[in-house]
N, C-alpha and C positions, 0 to 999 in steps of 0.2 A: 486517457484519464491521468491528472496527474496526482503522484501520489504523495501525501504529508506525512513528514516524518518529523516525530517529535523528539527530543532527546530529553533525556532524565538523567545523567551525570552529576546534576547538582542535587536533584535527591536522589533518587532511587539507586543511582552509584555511591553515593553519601554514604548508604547504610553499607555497604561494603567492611565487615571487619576492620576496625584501628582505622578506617579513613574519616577524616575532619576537614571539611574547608573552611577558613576562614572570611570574612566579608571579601577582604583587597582579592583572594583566590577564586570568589563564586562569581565577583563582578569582569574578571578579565576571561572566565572562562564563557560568560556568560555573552560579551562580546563578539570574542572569536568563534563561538557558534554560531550567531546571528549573521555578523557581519563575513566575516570570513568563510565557514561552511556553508553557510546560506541553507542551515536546518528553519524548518517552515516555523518550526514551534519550540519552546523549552520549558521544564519543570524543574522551578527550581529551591521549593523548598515544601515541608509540613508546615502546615499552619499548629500553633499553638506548641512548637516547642522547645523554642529559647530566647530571651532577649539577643542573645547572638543573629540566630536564625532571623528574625526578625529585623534588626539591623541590616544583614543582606540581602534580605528582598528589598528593603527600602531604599537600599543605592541602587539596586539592579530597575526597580522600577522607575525610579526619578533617571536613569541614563533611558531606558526603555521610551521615557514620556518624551524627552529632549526630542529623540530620534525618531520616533512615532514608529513605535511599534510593540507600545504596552499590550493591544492582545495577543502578542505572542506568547508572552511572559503570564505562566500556570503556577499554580501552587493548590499543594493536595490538600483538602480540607474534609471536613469527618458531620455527618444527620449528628450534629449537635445544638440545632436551632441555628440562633445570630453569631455565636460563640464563634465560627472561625470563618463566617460572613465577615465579622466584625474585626478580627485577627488578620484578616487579608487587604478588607479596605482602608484599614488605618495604615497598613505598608503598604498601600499604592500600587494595588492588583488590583485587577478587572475580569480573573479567568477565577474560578475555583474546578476542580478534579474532584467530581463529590464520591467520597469513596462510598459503594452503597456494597450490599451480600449480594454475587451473583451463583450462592448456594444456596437448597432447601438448610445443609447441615451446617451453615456456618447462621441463619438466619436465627432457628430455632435453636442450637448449642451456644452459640454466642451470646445474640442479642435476645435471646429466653420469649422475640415474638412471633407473630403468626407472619405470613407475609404482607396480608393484608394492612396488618399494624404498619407492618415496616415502609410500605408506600407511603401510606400515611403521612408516614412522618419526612420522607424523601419529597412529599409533595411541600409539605411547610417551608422546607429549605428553599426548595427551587422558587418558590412563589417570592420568598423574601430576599433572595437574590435578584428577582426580578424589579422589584421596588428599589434596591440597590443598588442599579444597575450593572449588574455583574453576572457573567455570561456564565452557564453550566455545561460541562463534559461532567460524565457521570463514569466512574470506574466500577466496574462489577466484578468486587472481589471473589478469588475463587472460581471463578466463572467456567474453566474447564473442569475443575472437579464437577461444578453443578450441569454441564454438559455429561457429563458420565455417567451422574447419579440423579440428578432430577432436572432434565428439560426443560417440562412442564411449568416447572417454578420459574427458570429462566426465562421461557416465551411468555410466561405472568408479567414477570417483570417489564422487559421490553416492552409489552405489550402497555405496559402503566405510560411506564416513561412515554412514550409515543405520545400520550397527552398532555407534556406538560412542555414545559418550555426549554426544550435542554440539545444542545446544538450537535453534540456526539456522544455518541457509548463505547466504551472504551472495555476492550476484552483480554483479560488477561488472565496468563497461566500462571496464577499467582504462583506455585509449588511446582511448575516446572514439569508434567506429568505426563505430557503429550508427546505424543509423536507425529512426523509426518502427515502421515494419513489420516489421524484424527484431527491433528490442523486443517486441514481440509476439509475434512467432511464437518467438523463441527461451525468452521467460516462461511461454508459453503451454506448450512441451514439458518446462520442469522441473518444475509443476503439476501437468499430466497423468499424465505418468510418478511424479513422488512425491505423492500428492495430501496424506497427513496431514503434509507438511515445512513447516517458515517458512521460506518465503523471503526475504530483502532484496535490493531492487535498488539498484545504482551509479551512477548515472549520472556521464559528463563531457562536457565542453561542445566538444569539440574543432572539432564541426562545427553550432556555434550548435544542437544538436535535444537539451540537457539534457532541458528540462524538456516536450518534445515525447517523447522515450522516457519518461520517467516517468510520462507520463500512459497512454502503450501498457501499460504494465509494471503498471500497477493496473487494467486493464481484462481482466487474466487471474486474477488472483487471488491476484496478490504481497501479501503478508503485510504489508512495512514497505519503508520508502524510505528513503535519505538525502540527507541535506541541507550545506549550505553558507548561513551569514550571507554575503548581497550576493555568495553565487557564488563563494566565495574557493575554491580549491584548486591541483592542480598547472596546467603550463599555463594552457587557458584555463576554469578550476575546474569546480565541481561543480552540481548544480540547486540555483540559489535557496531560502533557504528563503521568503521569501514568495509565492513566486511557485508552489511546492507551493501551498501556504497555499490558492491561488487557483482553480486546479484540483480538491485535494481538500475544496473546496465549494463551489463554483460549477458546475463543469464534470461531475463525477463522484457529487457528494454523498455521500462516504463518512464512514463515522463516525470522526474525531480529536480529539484531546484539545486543541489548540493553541488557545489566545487569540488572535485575529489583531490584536486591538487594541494587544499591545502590541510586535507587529512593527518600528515605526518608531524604537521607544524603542531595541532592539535592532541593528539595524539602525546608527544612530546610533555607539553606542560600538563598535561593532565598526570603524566607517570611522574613527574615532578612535584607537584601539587599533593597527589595522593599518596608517594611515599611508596608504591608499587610500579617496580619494573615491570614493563611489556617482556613477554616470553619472545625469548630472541626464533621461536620457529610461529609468533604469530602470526596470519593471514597478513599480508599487507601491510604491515606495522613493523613486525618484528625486525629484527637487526639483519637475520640472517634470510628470510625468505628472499631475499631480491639477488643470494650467491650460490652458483654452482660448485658445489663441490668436488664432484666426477671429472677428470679428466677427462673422458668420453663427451659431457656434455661439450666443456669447454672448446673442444675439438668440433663438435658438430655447431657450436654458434661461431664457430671462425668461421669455418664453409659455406653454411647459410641459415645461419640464427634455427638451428633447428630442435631446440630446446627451448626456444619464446611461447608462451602462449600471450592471451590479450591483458595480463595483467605487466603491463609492461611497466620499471617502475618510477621511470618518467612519468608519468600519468600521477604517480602522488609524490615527487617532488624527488625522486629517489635516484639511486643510481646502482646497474646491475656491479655487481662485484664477482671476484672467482677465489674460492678459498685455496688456501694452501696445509697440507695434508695427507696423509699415507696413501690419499684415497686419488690425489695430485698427479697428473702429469705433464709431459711438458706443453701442453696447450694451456694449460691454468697457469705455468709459470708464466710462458710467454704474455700473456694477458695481461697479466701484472707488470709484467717488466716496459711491454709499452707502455704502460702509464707514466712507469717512473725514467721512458725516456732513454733506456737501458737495451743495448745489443749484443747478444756472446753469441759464440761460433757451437757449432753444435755439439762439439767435445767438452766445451764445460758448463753448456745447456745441461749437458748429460750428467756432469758432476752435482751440479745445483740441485738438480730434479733429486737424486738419492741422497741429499742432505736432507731435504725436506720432507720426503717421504719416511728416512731416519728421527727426523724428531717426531715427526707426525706419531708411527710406533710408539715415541716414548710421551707421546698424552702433551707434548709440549705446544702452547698455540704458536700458531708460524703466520705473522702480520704483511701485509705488503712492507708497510718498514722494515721488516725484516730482512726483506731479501738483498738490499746493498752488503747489508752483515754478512749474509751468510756466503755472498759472494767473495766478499772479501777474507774471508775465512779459507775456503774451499779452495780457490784460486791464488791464497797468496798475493793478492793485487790491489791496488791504490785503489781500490775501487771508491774505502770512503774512509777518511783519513781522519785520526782520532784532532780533529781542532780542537776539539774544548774538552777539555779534561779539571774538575774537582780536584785541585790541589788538597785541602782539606777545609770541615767546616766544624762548630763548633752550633749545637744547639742546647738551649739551656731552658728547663720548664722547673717556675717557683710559683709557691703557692700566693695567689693575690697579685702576680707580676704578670705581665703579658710575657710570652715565650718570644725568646732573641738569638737571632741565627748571626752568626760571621762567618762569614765565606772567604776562600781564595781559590782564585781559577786561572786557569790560563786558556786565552784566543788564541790560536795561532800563533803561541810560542812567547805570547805576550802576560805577565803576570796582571790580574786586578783583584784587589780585594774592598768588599763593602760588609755593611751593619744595618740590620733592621729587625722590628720589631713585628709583630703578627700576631691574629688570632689563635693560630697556631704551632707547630714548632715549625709544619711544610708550608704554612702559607707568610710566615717569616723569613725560612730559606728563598722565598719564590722574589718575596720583596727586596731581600737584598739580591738577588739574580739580576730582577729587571730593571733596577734601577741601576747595576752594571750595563748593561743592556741599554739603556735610555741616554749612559754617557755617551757610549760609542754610537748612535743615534742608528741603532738595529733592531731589525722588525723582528716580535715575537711573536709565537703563536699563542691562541687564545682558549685556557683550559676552559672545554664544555662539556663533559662527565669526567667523575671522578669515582671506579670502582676498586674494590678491596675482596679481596677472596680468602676468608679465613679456613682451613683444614679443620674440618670436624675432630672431636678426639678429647679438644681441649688441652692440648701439649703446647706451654706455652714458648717452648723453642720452633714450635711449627713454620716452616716458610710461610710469608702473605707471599700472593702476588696481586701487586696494585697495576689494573690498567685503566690507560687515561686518553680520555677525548678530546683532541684536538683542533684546533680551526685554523686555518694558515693559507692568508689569502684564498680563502672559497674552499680549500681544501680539508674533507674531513679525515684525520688521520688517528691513529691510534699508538700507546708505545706499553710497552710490558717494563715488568720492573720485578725483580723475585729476590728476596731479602727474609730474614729471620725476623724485620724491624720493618712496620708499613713504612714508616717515616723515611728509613734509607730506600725501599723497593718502591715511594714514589720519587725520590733524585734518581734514581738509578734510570726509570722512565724516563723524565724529566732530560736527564743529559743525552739518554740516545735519541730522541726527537729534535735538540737542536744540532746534534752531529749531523741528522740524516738532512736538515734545513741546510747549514755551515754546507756542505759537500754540495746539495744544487739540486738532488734530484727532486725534491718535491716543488722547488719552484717549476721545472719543468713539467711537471704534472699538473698544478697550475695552469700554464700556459695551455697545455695540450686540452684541460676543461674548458678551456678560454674559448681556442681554437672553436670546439664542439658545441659552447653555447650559440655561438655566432652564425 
């Protein structure tokens, strides 16, 4: 059977505390989910809640219609009569999400009616969606509380719907409440009792067992699941969509449509978009789950990958790394040092290794760029020779003025100085950099994050340390920068990433990807 997975990012991650998507934001996420992940379905907005709102469903569905695949494209609507029948089809939807009570206590404390009433009125909607041609999934809110506390109303319900014209029931743990087991055993009796129904399950994260119910919840023979990009929703949000991804084919082996390769890519703009970084120890996503730390490990995937399991991170576009750390030995350095194309003799293997383990003690991050540094520290040796050196710069910030950097540097022994103007005072310095850079007709790299680390405290002599994401020729790299001034601690960045370029070894690193792609 194969299973449908819907994702709700554009609403349901929406509500996500301080997250807002804008139209151009809800229409390219909206894309790379369809097009790119290849998710069967998406939801992706409230009906009736802002001319904004309303605006981006109306581009998402006019692209939707283009490409035919308007019924994929949902949007939640509310037993308000025509009211957001009529809010969906004037934005160019064909799906409504009809939220209905799937509790006795949300039925009678909410909507102050009986059930009876409340079908009622669920049948009105659905009949005039039907004259409107507009298709019904029905969400039964609450639905495991009323699993808990009144069944009976629930198998009422269901039992309604059955007669009316409505394509899936959709179940969800609206408040997060469940566990394992009662995922299961509660998926398991809407199954049995409706056997030919689709069901969709909910899950939320309330009590860290998202994506541990979701894996219950497909072991009975729920129909489709949904999802959340990096878990976004209310509180503490929704099941991952990669981390589905993971489950339904590794753990489960069911049949799905989704590309998992270009989860990262996703992933990615969405932590972009929403202004929330991914937790670098997230499942699959995070920064750091695809690096071994341990020296031990490092050691045992030299021999024979004996720390791999099946999430390999090739499979979503990734690449295994080995951190460097107290925790480091010389099988993590070595790891790295092939990359960067780099051989010492095992006496100052030996030296390296206790630099690193040295800073690691003192909480310092220690980067693969780093390590031509610390080579060359440690050993005394040309390993990577200061080319480009900040003679000195001038930055000036006035009010009503764009902020103007002048620069003087010297290449390899060679003096240049330039002038530019920027947004800011660093993306000024950066302007007059590269347009040095563009005389001498030299490849830079390409900033792709840009992070700042402020010390709690509120001391405003506190170090930042700013680090920054790189692209350089396919290569992703990083550079640290530690300063009393973010502005100086990103040039500080800044210049050691093009020394480590100037010296060669990241084009060999390059290569050696190159090599590997091939």
């Amino acid at each position: 059977m194969k299973i449908e997975v819907m994702d709700t990012t554009l609403r349901d991650g929406e509500q996500t505390t301080g997250v807002s998507f804008n139209e151009g934001e809800k229409l390219a996420m909206a894309r790379l989910l369809l097009e790119e992940i290849k998710v069967d379905r998406i939801e992706v907005a409230s009906a009736r809640v802002s001319e904004g709102e309303f605006a981006a469903v109306k581009g998402i569905t006019e692209w939707a219609r283009k490409n035919n695949c308007l019924e994929k494209i949902e949007v939640l609507g509310f037993v308000d009569g025509d009211i957001s029948l009529n809010w969906i089809k004037d934005a160019g939807g064909k799906v409504i999400n009809l939220l209905t009570k799937g509790s006795k206590k949300h039925v009678q404390g909410q909507l102050r009616k009986t059930p009876e009433q409340h079908m009622e009125d669920v049948a009105k909607v659905v009949s005039i969606a039907e004259d409107m041609g507009i298709t019904v999934n029905v969400y039964l809110e609450d639905w495991s509380n009323g699993m808990l506390t009144s069944p009976e109303y629930v198998f009422y319900v269901v039992g309604e719907l059955k007669k009316m014209n409505v394509k899936r029931i959709m179940l969800p743990d609206t408040l997060g409440v469940l566990n394992p087991d009662q995922s299961f055993a509660f998926c398991s009796d809407m199954v049995d009792r409706f056997p030919d129904t689709h069901f969709d399950f909910h899950a939320h994260n309330d009590y860290d067992m998202a994506v541990a119910n979701v894996f219950s919840a497909l072991k009975t023979g729920i129909s489709g699941i949904h999802t959340t990009v990096n878990g976004l929703g209310e509180r503490a949000g929704n099941a991952p969509l990669a981390s589905v991804i993971g489950i339904l084919n590794d753990h489960l082996n069911l049949q799905n449509s989704l590309d998992e390769s270009k989860i990262t890519t996703i992933s990615k703009v969405v932590e972009q978009f929403s202004g929330l970084r991914i937790p670098e120890n997230q499942p699959i996503t995070g920064y750091n789950v695809f690096t071994q730390c341990s020296g031990v490990h490092a050691d045992g995937d030299s021999k024979d990958n004996l720390y791999f399991n099946n999430l390999m991170p090739e499979r979503f576009g990734r690449n295994r790394r080995y951190a460097l750390g107290k925790t480091s030995g010389k099988a993590n350095i070595k790891k790295n040092l092939e990359e960067l194309g780099i051989e010492l003799s095992p006496e100052h293997m030996k030296k390296v290794t206790q630099k690193v383990i040295e800073l690691g003690d003192k909480k310092k991050i220690v980067t693969i760029e780093d390590l031509p540094f610390i080579i060359a520290d440690v050993l005394k040796s040309s390993s990577v020779k200061d080319a480009i050196k900040i003679r000195n710069y001038n930055l000036s910030l006035a009010h009503d003025l764009r902020p103007l950097a002048s620069i003087s540097m010297e290449i390899n022994g060679k003096r240049y100085d330039e002038t530019a103007v920027g947004d800011g005072q660093y993306d000024a310095f950066m302007r007059a950099l590269w347009r040095i850079y563009k005389k001498l007709d030299k490849v830079h790299p390409i900033l792709v994050d840009y992070w700042v680390s402020i010390p709690p405290g509120g001391k405003t002599d506190a170090l930042v340390e700013t680090m920054i994401t790189w692209d350089y020729k396919g290569v992703e790299i990083k550079s640290r920068g530690l300063s009393a001034d973010q502005t100086e601690a990103a040039i500080e960045a800044t210049v050691k990433v093009l020394n480590v370029i100037e010296e060669g070894s990241l084009t060999r690193q390059a290569d050696w990807k190159e090599k590997l792609e091939k």
